[in-house]
N, C-alpha and C positions, 0 to 999 in steps of 0.2 A: 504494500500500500504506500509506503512510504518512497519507494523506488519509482511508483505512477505519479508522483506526485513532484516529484524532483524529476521527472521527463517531462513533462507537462510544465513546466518553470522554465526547464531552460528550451524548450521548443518558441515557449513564447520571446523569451530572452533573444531569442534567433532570426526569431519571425518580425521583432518590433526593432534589432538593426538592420535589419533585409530592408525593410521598407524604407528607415534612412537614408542607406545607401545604396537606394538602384544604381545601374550603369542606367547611363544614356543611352537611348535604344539609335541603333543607326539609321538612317534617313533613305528612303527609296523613291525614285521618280512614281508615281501612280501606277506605270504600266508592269514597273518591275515588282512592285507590290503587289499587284492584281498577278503576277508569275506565282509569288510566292504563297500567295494566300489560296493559289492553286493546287498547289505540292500538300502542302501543312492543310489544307482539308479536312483530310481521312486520316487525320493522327490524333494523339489522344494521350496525354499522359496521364498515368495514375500515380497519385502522390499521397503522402500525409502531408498536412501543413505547416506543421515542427518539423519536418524529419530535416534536418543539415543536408545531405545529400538532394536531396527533392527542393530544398530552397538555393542547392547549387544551379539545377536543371535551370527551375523556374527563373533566375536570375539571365542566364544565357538565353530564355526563352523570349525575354524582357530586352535585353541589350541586341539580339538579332532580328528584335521587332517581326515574330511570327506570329500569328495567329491558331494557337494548337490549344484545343481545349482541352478542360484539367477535369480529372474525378476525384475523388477525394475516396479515397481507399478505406477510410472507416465506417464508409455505409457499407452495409450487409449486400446490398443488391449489387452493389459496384465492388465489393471484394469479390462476389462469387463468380461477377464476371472476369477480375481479371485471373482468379484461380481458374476455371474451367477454360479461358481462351490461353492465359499463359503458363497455367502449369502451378505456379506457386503463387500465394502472399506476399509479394516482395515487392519493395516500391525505392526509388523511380523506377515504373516502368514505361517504355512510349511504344502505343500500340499502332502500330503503321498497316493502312488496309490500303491496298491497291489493286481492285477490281475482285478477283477470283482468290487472292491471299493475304495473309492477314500475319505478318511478321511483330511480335515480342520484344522487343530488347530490354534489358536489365545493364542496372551499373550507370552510373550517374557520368564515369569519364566516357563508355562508351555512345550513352546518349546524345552529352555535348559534342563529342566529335562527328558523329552524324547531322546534328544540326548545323555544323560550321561548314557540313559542305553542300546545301541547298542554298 
């Protein structure tokens, strides 16, 4: 109890310099925006909102100004989704659907690095 309760302190602790210090998201003409906002679509990260790792993601997700919608991994309906699509309970994960498949990835460096090359 005591353990939930000092993760829940410093999640917030995390979450409230996260927000002082965004990065600057970078700037795109319209058309290369409307490119982007094409790719990042069908993607989908699931996060907790404390989790350090997942306020990494979110932070590059902010600074490379995409548009990738976020689940929030402690509802029941959006864990059971990302367990039966990805296999386990583990968060960052970002779910990338394109067309007929539907790729998983886990790991907060692997994610960022994938977003840096869209």
């Amino acid at each position: 109890m005591i353990m939930t309760f000092i993760r829940k302190l410093l999640g917030s602790v995390v979450v409230f310099i996260d927000s002082l210090t965004l990065p600057k998201p970078i700037v795109r003409t319209p058309q290369e925006q409307q490119k982007v906002d094409k790719i990042t679509k069908n993607m989908t990260l699931y996060q907790f909102h404390g989790c350090p790792f997942c306020v990494k993601v979110r932070r590059e997700i902010h600074r490379l100004n995409l548009n990738i919608a976020l689940q929030d991994a402690t509802q029941k309906d959006v864990e059971d989704t990302l367990i039966k699509g990805g296999g386990k309970r583990k968060v960052p994960c970002l779910r990338i659907s394109n067309g007929s498949s539907t790729q998983w990835m886990y790991e907060s460096k692997d994610i960022i690095a994938y977003l840096q090359t869209i």
